[in-house]
C-alpha positions as CSV (number, residue, x, y, z in Angstrom):
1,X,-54.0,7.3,-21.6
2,X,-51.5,4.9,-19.6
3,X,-49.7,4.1,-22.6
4,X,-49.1,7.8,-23.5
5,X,-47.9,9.1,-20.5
6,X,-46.0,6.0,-20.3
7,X,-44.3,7.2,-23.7
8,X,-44.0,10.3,-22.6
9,X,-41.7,9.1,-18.8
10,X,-39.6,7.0,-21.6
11,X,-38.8,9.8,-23.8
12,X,-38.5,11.8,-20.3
13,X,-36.0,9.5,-19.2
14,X,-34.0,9.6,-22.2
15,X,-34.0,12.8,-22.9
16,X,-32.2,13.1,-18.9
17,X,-29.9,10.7,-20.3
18,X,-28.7,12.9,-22.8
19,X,-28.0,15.4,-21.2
20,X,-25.9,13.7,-18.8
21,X,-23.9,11.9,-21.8
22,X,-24.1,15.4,-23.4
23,X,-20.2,16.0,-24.4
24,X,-18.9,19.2,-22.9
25,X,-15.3,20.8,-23.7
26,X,-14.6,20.6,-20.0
27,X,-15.7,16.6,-20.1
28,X,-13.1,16.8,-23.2
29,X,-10.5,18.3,-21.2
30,X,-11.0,16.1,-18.3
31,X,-11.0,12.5,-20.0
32,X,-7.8,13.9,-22.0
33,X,-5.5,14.8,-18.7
34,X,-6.9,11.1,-16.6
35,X,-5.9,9.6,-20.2
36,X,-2.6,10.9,-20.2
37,X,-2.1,10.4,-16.4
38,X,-2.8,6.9,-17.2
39,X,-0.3,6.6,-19.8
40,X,2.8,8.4,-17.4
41,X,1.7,5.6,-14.7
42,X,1.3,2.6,-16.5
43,X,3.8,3.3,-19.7
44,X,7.2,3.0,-17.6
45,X,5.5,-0.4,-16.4
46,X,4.9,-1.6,-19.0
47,X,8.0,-0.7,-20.9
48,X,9.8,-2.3,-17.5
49,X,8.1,-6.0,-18.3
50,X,8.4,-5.7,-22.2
51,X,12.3,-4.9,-21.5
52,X,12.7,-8.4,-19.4
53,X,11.6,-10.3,-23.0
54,X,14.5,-8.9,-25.2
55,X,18.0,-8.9,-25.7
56,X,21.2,-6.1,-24.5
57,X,21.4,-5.9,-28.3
58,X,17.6,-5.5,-28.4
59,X,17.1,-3.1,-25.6
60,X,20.2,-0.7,-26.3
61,X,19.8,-0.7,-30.3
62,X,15.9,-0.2,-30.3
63,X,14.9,0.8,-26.5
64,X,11.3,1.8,-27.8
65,X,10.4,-1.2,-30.1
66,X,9.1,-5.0,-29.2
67,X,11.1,-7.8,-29.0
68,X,12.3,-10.1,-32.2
69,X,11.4,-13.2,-29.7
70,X,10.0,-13.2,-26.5
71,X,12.7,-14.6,-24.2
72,X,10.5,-15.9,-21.1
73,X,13.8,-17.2,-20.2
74,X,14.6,-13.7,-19.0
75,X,12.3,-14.2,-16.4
76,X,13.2,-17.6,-15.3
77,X,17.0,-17.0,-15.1
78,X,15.7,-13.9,-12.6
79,X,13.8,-16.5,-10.8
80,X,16.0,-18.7,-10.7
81,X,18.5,-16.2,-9.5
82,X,17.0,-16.1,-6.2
83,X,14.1,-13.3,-6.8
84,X,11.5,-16.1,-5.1
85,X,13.6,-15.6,-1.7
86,X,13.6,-12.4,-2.0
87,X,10.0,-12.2,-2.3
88,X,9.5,-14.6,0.3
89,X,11.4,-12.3,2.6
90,X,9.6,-9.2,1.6
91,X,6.0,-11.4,2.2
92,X,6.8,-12.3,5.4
93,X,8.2,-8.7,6.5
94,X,4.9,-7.2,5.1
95,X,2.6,-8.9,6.3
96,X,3.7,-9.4,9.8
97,X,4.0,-5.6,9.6
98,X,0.8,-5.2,8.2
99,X,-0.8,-7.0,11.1
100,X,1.3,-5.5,14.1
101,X,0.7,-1.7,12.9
102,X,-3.2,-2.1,12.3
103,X,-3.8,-4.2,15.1
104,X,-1.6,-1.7,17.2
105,X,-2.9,1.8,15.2
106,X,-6.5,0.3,16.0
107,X,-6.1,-0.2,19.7
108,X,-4.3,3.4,19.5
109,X,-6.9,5.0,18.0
110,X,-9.8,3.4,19.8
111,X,-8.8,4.8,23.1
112,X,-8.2,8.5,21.9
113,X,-11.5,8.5,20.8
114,X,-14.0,6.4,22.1
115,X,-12.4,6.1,25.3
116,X,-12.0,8.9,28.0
117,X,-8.6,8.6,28.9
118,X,-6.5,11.3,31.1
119,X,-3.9,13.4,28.9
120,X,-5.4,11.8,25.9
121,X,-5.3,15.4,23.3
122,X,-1.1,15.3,24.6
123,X,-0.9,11.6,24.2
124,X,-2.2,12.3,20.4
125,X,0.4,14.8,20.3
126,X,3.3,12.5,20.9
127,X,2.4,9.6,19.0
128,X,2.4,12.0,16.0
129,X,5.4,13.3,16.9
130,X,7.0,10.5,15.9
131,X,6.5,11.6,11.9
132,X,8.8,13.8,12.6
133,X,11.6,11.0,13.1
134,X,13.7,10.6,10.2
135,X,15.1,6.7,9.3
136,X,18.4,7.8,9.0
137,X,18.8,10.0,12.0
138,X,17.7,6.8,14.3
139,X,20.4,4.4,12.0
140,X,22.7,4.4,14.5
141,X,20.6,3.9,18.3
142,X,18.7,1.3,16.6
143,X,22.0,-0.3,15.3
144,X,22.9,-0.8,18.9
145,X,19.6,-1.7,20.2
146,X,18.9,-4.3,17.8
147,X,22.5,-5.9,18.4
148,X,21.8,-5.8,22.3
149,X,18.3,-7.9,21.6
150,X,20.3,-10.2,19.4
151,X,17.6,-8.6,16.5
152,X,20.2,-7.8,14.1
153,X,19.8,-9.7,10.8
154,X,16.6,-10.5,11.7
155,X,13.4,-10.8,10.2
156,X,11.5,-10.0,13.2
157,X,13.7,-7.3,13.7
158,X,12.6,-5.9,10.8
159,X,9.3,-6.3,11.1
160,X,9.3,-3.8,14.6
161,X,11.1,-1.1,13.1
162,X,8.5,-1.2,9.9
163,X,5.4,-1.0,12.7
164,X,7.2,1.5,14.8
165,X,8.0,3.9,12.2
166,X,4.3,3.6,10.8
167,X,2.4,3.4,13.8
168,X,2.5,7.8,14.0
169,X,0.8,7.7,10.5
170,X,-1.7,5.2,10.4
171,X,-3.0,5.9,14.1
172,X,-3.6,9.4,12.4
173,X,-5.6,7.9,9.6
174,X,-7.5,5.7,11.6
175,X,-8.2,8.3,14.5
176,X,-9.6,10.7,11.6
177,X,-12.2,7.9,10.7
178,X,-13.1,6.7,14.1
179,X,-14.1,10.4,15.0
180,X,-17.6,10.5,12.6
181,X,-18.3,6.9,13.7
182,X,-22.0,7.4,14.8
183,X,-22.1,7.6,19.1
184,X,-25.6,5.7,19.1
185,X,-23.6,2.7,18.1
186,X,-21.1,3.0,21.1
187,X,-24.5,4.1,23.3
188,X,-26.0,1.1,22.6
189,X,-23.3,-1.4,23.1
190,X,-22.8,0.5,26.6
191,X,-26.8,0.0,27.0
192,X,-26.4,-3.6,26.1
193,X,-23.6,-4.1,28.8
194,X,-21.3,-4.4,26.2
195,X,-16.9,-4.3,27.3
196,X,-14.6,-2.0,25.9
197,X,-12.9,-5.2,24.4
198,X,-16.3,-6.0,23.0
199,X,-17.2,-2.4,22.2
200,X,-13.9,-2.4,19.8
201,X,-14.3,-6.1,17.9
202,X,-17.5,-6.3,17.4
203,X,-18.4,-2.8,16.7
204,X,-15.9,-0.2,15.6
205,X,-13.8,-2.5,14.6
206,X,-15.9,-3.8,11.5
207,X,-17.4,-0.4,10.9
208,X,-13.5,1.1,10.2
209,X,-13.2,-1.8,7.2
210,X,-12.4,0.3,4.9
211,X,-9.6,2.5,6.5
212,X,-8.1,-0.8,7.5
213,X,-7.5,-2.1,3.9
214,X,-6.0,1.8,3.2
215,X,-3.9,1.4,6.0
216,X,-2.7,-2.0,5.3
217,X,-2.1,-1.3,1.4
218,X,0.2,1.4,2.3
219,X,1.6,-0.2,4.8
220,X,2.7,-2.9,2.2
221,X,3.8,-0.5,0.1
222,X,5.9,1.3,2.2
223,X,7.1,-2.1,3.9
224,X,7.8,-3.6,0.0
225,X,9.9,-0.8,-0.9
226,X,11.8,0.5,1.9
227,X,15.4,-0.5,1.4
228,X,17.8,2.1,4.0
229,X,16.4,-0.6,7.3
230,X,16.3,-3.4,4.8
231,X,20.2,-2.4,3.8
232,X,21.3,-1.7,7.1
233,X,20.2,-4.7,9.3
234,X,20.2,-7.2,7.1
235,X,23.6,-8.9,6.6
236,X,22.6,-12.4,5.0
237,X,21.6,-12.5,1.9
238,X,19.1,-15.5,2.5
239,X,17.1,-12.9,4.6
240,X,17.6,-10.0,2.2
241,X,14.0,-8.3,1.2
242,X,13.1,-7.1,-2.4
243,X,14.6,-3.7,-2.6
244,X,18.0,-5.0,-1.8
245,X,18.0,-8.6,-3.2
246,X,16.9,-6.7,-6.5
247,X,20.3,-4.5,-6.0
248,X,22.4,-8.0,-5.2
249,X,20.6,-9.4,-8.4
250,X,21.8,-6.2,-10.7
251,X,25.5,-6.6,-9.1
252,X,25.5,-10.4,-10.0
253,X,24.3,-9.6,-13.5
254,X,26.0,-6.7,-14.5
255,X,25.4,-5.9,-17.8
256,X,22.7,-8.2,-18.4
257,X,19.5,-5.9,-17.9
258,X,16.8,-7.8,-19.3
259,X,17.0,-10.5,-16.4
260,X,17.5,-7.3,-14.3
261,X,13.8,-5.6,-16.0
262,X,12.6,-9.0,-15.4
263,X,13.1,-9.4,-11.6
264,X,12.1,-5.6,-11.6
265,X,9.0,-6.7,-13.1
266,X,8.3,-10.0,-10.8
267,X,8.7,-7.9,-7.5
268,X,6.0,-5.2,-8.8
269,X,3.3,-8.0,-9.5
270,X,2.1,-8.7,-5.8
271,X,1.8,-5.3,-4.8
272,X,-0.1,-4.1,-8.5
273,X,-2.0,-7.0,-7.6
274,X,-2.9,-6.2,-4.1
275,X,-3.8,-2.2,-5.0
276,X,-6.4,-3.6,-7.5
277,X,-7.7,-6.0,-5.5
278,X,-8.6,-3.5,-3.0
279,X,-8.9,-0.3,-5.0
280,X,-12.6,0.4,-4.3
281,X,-12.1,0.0,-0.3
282,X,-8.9,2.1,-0.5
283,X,-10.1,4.8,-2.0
284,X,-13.2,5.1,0.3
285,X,-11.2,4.8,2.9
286,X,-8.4,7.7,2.6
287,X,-11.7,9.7,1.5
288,X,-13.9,9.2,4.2
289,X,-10.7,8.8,6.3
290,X,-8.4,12.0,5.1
291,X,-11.5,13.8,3.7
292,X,-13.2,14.5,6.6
């Protein structure tokens, strides 16, 4: 009897199996559109590293097609061209950016919700008021404020404007996760005689994880593209960042675009490799964060 209604839970099992594997026209239609997403994302990257291993001749007689030889020289001569400072530069710009707007967005967002603070639903209000404030309209008072703190054509210059300008958003996206935190955790810290300083490191703090490595990949991103504070306040070109070392590089070359597609290519790497690294906390975070 045991071995036929074990039988029977098998076939049971299997048969729940197939219907979830059962191939609908909407599962069709689906799987189709995230395929061809997939291709319009990765395709132009692709194409971008393929063009650093050819020829001018090459690129501009068969755009499309794969290289007779693949010239890793391409991608040396970039190198060599000074794409390694630049990526240096834009390193150290992120991630001291990366640590000053979490670490700041964190404390921010801490006290407008598990603290009782007076004026804190106005306070909320003018810290997001500053994603309203447009880079270019600020150009010129910053110009002069960074020249009065002797901050001009610095890295550390650079490095406040990115958390100030960033600060607005992420303290948003943070606040929104800190708010379904469960209260018995806070209760019981309080119970347990527990700081605020405490209450924030060694309990919220690890609990918000996962809106921390969403803040901080698109923090990097926007710190590892932006190139109008980059252009603006950066004179030397020891110190410049990516975005506008890659436009130095592309003056210096002129016509020779492969060793341009190829330094295009080297300053995507860290941050394709940082997005995949933390894909799976990213996306819980901006949906448990933004979602809620």
């Amino acid at each position: 009897m045991s071995v036929t209604k074990l039988s029977a839970d098998v076939a049971a099992s299997r048969a729940v199996r197939g219907r979830r594997a059962k191939v609908t026209p909407l599962r069709v239609l689906i799987g189709a559109l995230l395929t061809a997403l997939a291709v319009v994302v990765l395709y132009p990257l692709l194409w971008m590293a393929i063009s650093g291993f050819k020829t001018n001749a090459e690129l501009f007689g068969d755009a499309w097609g794969l290289p007779a030889q693949w010239r890793f020289s391409n991608y040396v001569q970039a190198w060599d061209y000074g794409v390694v400072h630049y990526i240096v530069n834009s390193l150290i710009v992120t991630v001291g950016s990366i640590l000053l707007v979490t670490l700041v967005s964190s404390f921010a967002a801490f006290a407008l919700v598990q603290v009782r603070i007076p004026l804190g639903q106005p306070m909320l209000m003018l810290i997001l008021g500053g994603l309203m404030l447009s880079e270019t309209v600020a150009l010129v008072p910053l110009f002069r404020i960074l020249r009065s703190l002797d901050l001009y054509n610095t890295l550390i210059g650079i490095i406040i404007l990115y958390t100030a300008f960033r600060i607005p958003f992420t303290t948003f996206l943070i606040r929104a996760y800190m708010i379904d935190l469960p209260t018995e955790l806070r209760d019981a810290a309080i119970v347990d005689g527990a700081s605020l300083w405490q209450m924030f490191w060694r309990v919220t703090l690890p609990l918000c994880y996962p809106i921390l490595i969403s803040a901080a990949i698109l923090q990097a991103l926007f710190s590892w593209n932006e190139f109008v504070f980059a252009l603006v306040f950066i004179k030397d070109d020891a110190l410049k960042t990516m975005p506008v070392g890659l436009m130095a590089l592309q003056s210096k070359l002129t016509t020779n675009w492969p060793v341009v597609f190829a330094g295009l290519t080297i300053s995507a790497i860290p941050m394709v490799l940082a997005f995949l690294f933390g894909q799976r906390h990213f996306v819980r975070g901006i949906t448990e964060g933004l979602g809620k």
